[in-house]
N, C-alpha and C positions, 0 to 999 in steps of 0.2 A: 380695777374695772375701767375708771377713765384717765388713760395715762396722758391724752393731749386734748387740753379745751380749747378750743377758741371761741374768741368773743367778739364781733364783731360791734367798733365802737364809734360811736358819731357825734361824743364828743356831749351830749344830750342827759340829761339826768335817771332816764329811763337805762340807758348803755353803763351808766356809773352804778346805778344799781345791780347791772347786770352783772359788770362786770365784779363787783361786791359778793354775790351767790357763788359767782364763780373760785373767787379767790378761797369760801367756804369749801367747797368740793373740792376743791384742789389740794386743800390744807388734808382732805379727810382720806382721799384717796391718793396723796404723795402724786401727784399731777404737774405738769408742767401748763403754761396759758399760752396761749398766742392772742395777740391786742391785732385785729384786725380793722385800719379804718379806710375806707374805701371814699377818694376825693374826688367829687363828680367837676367838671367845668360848669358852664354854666348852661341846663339843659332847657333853657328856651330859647336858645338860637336854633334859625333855621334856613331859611334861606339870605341871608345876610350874615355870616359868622366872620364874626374876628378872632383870629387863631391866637393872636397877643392878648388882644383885651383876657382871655379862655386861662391864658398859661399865667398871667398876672394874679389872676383869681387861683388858679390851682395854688400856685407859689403860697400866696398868704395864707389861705386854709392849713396848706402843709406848715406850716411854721407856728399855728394856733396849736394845730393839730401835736405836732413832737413837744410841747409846752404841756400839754396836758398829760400825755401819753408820759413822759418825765414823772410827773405826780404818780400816778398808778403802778410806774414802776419802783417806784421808792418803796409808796404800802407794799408793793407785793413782797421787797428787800425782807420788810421787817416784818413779814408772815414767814419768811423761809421757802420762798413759791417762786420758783424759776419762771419767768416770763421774758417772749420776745415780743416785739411787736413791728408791724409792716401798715406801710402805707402804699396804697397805690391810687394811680389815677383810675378814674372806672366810666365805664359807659352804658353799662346795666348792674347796678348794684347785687341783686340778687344774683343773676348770671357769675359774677366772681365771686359773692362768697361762697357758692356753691360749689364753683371750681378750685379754688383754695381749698376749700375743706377735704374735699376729696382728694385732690393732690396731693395733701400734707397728712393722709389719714388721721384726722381727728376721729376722738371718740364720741366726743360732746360739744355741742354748740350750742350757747349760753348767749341769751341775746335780748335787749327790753323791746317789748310788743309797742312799745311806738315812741319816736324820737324827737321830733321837731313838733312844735305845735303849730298853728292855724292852719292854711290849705296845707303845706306840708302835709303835716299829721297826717293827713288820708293817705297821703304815698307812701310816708314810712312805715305805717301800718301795716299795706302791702308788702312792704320788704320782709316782718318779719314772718307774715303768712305766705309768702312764695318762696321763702328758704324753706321752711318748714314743710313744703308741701314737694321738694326736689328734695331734697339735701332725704340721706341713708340714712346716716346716725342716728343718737338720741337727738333731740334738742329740747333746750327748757328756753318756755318761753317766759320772762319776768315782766311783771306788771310794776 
């Protein structure tokens, strides 16, 4: 029934969870994953932006980011759960998961209802309620 999940990860305890349920369905329906984590720069520049300061900041994320994404892929080894995973830079988070998934026809999109905490929180919140409210598929949203 769901032969390709992705999971869009950010790295956040809510996303590890997620991606946890996920690797359960995966197991149950012989599934493959996709670790999706989408790298924003830094989105309160605005009329003032430093292109460098921007790519300095992406860089290091990127390199937290394949650090963790390494762990995840290990567990998934020792589930017997083929997973890829991508990083990209992004400029409306929701906007690309949404085009990745479809792109890549997942079945299932597997994602925690909210990721960063303090004002974050309210926007990623958002993220997982406006994938949910675009995105075709199923999606399971984890608390």
């Amino acid at each position: 029934m769901f032969k390709n999940i992705l999971v869009p990860f950010d790295l956040s305890s809510q996303s590890t969870r997620a991606f946890k349920v996920a690797l359960d369905v995966a197991k149950k329906y012989d599934s493959k994953i996709t670790l999706l984590t989408c790298i924003e720069g830094d989105a309160w520049h605005h009329k003032y932006y430093d292109a460098r300061a921007d790519s300095e900041l992406i860089k290091k994320q990127e390199k937290v980011s394949k650090a963790h994404l390494e762990e995840l892929k290990s567990l998934a080894a020792k589930n017997n759960v083929t997973i890829t995973s991508n990083i990209i830079a992004s400029k409306s988070v929701v906007r690309d998961i949404v085009t990745f998934a479809k792109s890549r026809k997942h079945d299932l999109v597997v994602i925690g209802s909210h990721g960063r905490t303090g004002f974050d929180k309210l926007l990623l919140g958002s993220v997982a309620n406006g994938v949910s409210q675009r995105i075709r598929c199923p999606i399971l949203i984890v608390k």
